[in-house]
C-alpha positions as CSV (number, residue, x, y, z in Angstrom):
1,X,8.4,-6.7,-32.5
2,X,6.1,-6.3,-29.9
3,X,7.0,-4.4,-26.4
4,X,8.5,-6.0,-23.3
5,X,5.7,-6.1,-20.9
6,X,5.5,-4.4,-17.5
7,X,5.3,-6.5,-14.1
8,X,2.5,-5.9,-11.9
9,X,3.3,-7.6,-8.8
10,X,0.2,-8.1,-6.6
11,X,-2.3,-7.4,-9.5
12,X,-5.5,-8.2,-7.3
13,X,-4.5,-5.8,-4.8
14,X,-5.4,-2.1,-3.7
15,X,-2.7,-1.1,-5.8
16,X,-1.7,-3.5,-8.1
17,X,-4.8,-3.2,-10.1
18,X,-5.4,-0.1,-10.3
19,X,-1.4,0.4,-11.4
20,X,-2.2,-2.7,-13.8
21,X,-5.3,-0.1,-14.8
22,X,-3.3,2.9,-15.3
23,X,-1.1,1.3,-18.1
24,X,-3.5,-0.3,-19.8
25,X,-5.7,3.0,-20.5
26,X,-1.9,3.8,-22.0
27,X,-1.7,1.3,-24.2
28,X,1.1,-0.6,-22.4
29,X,1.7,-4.3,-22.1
30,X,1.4,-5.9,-19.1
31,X,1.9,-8.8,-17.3
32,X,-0.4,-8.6,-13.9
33,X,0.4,-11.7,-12.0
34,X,-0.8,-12.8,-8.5
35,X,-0.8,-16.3,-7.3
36,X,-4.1,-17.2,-9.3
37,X,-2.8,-15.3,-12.7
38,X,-2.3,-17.2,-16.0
39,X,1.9,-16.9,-15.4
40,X,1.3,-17.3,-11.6
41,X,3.6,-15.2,-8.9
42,X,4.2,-16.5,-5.3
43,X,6.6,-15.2,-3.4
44,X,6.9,-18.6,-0.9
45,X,7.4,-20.2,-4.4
46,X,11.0,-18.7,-5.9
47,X,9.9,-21.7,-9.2
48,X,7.4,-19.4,-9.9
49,X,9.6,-15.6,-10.3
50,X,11.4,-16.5,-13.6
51,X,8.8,-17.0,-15.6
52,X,7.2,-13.9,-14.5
53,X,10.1,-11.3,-15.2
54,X,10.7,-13.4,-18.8
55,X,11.1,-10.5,-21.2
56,X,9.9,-8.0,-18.5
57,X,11.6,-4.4,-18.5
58,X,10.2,-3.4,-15.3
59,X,8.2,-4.3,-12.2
60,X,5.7,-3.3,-9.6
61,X,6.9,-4.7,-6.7
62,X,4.4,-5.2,-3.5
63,X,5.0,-7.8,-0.9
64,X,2.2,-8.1,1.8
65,X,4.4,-9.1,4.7
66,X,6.9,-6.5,3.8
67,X,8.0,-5.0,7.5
68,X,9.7,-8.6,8.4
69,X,13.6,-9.8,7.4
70,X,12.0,-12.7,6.2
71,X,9.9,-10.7,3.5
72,X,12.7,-8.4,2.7
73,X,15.4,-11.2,1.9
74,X,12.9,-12.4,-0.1
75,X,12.3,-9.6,-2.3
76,X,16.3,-9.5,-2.4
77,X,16.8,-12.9,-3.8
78,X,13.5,-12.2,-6.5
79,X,15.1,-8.6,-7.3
80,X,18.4,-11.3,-8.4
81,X,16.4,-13.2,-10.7
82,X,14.8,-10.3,-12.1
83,X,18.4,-8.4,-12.7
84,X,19.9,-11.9,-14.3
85,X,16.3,-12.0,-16.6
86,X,17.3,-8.3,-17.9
87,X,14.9,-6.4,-15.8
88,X,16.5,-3.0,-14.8
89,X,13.7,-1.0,-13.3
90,X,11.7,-1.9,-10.4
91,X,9.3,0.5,-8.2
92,X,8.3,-0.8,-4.8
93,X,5.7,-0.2,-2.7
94,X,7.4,0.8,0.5
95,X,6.9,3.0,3.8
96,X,7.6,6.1,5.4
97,X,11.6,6.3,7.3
98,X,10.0,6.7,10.9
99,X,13.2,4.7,12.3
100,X,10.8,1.8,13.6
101,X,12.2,-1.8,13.2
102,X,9.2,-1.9,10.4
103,X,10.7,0.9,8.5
104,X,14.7,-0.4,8.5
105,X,13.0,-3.8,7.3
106,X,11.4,-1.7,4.5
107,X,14.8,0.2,3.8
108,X,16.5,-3.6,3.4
109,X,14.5,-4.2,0.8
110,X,15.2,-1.3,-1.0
111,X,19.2,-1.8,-0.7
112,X,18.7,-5.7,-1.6
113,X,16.9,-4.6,-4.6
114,X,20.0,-1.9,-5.9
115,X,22.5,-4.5,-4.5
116,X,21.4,-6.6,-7.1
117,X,22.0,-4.4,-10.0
118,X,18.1,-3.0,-10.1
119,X,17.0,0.6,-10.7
120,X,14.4,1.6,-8.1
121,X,11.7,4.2,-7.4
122,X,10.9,4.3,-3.7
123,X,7.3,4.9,-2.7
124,X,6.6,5.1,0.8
125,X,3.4,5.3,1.3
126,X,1.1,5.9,3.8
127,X,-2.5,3.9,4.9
128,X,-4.6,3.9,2.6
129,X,-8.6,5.9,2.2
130,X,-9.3,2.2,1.0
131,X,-9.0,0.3,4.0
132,X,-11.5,1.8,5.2
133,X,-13.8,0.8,1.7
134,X,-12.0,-2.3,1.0
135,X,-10.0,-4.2,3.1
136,X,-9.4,-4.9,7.2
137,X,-11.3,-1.7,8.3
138,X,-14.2,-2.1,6.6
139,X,-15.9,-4.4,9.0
140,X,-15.3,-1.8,11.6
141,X,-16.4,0.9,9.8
142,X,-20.1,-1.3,9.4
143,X,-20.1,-2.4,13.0
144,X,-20.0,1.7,13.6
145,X,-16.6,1.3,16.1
146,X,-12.9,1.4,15.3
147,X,-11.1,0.4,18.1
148,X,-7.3,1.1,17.8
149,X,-4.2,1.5,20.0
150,X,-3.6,5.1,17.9
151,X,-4.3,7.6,20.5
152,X,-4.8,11.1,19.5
153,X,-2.3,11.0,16.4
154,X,-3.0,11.6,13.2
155,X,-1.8,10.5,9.9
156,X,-2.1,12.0,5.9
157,X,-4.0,9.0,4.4
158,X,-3.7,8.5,0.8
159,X,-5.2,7.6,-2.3
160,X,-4.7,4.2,-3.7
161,X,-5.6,5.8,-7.3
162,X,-3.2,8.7,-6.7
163,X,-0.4,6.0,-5.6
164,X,-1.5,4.1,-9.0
165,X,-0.7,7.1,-10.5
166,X,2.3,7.9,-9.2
167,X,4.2,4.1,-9.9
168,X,2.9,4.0,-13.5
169,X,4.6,7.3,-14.1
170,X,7.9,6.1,-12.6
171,X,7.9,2.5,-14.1
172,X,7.5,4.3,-17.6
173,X,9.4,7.5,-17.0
174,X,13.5,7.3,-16.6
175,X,12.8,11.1,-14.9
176,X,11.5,9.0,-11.6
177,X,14.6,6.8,-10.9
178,X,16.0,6.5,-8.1
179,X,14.0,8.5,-6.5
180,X,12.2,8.3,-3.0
181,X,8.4,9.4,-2.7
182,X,6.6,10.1,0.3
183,X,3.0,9.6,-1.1
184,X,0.2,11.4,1.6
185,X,-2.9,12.6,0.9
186,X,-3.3,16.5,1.3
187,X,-4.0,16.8,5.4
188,X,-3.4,15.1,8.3
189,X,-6.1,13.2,10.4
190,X,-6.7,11.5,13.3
191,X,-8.9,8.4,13.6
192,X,-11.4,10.2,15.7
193,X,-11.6,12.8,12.5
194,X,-12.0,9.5,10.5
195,X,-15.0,8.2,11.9
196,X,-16.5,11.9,11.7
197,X,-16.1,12.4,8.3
198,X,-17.3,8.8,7.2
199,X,-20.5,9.1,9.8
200,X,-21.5,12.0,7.8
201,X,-21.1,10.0,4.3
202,X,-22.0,6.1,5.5
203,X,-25.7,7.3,6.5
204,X,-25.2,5.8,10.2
205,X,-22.7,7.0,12.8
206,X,-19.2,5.7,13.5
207,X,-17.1,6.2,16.5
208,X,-13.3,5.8,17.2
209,X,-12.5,3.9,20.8
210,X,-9.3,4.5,21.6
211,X,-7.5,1.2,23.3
212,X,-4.2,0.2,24.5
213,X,-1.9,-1.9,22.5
214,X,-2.3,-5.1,24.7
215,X,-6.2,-4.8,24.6
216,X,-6.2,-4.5,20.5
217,X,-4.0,-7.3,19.9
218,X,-6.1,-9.5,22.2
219,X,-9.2,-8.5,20.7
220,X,-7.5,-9.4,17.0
221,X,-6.3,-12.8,17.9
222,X,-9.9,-13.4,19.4
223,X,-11.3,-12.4,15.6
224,X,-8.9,-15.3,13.8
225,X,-6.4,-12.7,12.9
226,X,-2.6,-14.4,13.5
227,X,-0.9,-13.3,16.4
228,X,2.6,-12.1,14.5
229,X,-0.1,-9.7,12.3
230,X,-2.2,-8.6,15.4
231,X,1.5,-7.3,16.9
232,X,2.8,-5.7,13.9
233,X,-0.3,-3.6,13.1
234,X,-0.5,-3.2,16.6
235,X,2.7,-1.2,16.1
236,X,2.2,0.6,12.9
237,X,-0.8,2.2,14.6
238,X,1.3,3.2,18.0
239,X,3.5,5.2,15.4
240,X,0.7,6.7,14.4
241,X,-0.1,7.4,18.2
242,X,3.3,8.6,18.8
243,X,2.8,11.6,15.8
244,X,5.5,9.8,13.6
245,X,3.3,10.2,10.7
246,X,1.8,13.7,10.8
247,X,3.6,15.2,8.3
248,X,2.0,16.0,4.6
249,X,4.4,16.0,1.3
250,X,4.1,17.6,-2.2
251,X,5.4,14.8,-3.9
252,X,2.2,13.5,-5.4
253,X,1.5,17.7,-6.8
254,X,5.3,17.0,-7.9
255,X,5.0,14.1,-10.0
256,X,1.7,14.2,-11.2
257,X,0.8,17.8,-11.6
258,X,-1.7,17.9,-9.6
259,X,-3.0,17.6,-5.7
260,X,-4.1,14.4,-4.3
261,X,-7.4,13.3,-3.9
262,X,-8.8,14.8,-0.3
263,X,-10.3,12.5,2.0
264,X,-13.5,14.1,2.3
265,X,-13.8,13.6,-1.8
266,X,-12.9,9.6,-1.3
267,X,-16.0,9.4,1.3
268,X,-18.3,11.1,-0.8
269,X,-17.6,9.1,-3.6
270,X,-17.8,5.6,-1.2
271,X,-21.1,6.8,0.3
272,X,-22.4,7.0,-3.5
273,X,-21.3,4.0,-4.2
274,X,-23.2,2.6,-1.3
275,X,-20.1,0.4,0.3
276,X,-21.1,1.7,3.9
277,X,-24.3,1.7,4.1
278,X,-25.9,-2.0,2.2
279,X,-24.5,-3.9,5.2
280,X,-25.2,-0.7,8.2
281,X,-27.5,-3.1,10.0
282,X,-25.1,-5.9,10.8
């Protein structure tokens, strides 16, 4: 008889794939679903959750608009279907306790998800080396100019593979539950220290503007980005402004043996790989 599979929520993402990556190279079965996947997963479509947990003993679980009741009743009523399926473990992608409205949203989740009979690893993570590679900083990093309503405060960004890392070890090792992680890369940095350290990898230079809340959201919205997005980033990066986030943890060392990646290391590696500098002239 074969294994029961592990859930990979959000298997196309920055983390879901490379978690979906790190079980495979062990020889684990799993079930990466997103909403184009063979069993598809949407979380505006509660039809499509029991098919995905059928026969699963554990799940990944992101939620991109995790921060907002809406999203966190949501992964609540999913964490129900899962616990009647005969899931018991579940790791979530989650975020730091700064005591923002974001945050309690985030620590909803997590008691939705135990309130409905679920094991749970925390991990709260923090942004990411690979939005600036990958995803919504990217086209600012190629223009040259991050402008962001994050002052002078800085932030330990993180790894995605080192959070990959981290969740496959937890969703396949009993030693990790319930457990909370705080998941940050090795140092602090500002933004300003951001664009330093990429202009010395991306081959052209890159600045950091610093701008006030009112002027980033209005800038957002005129780019096509949705107004209720435009606010709440707008917010996560006035935490970072308002030093909630400069604070480093060993919990990566801890569960892996090992440090996390530095940051300088992820830009080398980016400005190898040429991300930064085949569109520096747009």
């Amino acid at each position: 008889m074969s294994p029961s599979p592990l859930l990979v929520i959000g298997a196309t993402g920055k983390t879901g794939r490379r978690v979906t990556a790190q079980l495979q190279q062990r020889g684990l079965a799993v079930r990466a679903v997103s909403r184009k996947s063979e069993v598809p997963f949407d979380w505006d479509d509660a039809t499509t959750w029991r098919r995905a947990v059928e026969g699963v003993r554990a799940v990944y679980v992101v939620h991109a608009g995790l921060g907002t009741t809406e999203a966190s009743d949501q992964v609540g009523e999913f964490a129900k279907v899962a616990a009647a399926a005969g899931v018991t473990k579940s790791v979530l992608a989650s975020t730091p306790d700064d005591g923002s409205a974001f945050s309690q949203s985030m620590r909803a989740a997590e008691r939705h998800i135990l309130d409905a009979g679920l094991g749970l690893t925390s991990l709260r993570l923090r942004w990411f080396f690979q939005n600036f590679s990958e995803d919504f900083l990217l086209p600012s990093v190629l223009s040259g100019e991050l402008r962001l309503p994050a002052g002078d405060g800085k932030e330990a960004f993180v790894d995605a593979q080192d959070i990959a890392e981290v969740a496959a070890a937890a969703l396949t090792d009993d030693r990790h539950n319930g457990k909370s992680y705080d998941l940050t890369g090795p140092r602090t940095l500002s933004f300003a220290e951001v664009a330093r350290e990429i202009s010395r990898g991306a081959g052209h230079p890159v600045s950091y503007v610093a701008v006030e809340p009112d002027v980033f959201v209005a800038e957002q919205i005129a780019m096509g980005v949705p107004a209720q997005w435009a606010d709440t980033f707008s917010h996560l990066y006035q935490d970072i402004a308002q030093e909630k986030l400069d604070l480093v943890s060993d919990d990566i060392e801890a569960v892996l043996g090992k440090p996390p990646r530095d940051f300088a290391d992820f830009v080398a590696s980016v400005a190898q790989d040429g991300t930064w500098s085949a569109h520096s002239a747009h």
